[in-house]
N, C-alpha and C positions, 0 to 999 in steps of 0.2 A: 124411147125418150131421147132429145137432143143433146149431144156434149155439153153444151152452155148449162143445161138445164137440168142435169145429172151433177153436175161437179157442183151449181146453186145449191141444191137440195142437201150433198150431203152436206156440203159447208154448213148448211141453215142448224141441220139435227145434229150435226158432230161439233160442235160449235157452243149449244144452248150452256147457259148458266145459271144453273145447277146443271150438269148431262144428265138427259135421261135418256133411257134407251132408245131402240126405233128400230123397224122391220123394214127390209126390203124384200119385196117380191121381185121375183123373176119369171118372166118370161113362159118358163118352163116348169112352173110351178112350184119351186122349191122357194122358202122362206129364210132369210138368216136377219137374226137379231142382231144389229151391234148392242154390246152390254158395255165397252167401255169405247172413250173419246180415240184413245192410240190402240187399240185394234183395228184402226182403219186410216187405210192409205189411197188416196184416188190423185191420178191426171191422167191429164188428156184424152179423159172419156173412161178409164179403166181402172178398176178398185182391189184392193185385197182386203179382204178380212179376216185376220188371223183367230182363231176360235181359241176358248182359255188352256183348252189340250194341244195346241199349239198345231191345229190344221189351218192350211189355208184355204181359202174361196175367192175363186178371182173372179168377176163379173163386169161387166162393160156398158155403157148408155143403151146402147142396141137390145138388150137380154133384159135391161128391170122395165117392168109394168106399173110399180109406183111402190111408194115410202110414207112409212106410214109412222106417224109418231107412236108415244106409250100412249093407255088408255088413259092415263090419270089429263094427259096434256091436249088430247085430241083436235091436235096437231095432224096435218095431213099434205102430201105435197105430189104434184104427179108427174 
C-alpha cells in the first residue's frame, strides 16, 4: 500500500463519527482490530497500535494488504 494511501485510510476509519472499529490486514497474515480512536498512532507511513493489555504493534504502508471497516459499516478501503 502507498504512504499517501495508508495514512488516508487510517485517517478515513480512525476518524469516523460515531468510531467504530476496523481491521487491518497484514501482509503476513496477522489481523489487528483497532477497538478504540487513540490506540492508534501513524506518520510517515508507519503505525502503532497499542492493544487494551497495553502491547504494541507496529506496522508500516509496505506490510498492510488492506482495511477493512466493521461489518455493521461495510466500509472498505485498500
Amino acid at each position: 500500500m502507498e504512504s499517501a494511501s495508508f495514512e488516508r485510510s487510517l485517517r478515513a476509519f480512525s476518524r469516523r463519527a460515531p468510531f467504530q472499529s476496523f481491521t487491518v490486514e497484514l501482509s503476513s497474515g496477522e489481523w489487528i482490530t483497532v477497538d478504540h480512536p487513540e490506540a492508534l498512532v501513524y506518520r510517515g507511513g508507519l503505525a502503532v497500535y497499542v492493544a487494551p493489555d497495553g502491547t504494541p504493534t507496529l506496522f508500516d504502508h509496505a506490510g498492510v494488504t488492506q482495511m477493512i471497516g466493521s461489518p455493521d459499516s461495510q466500509s472498505t478501503a485498500a
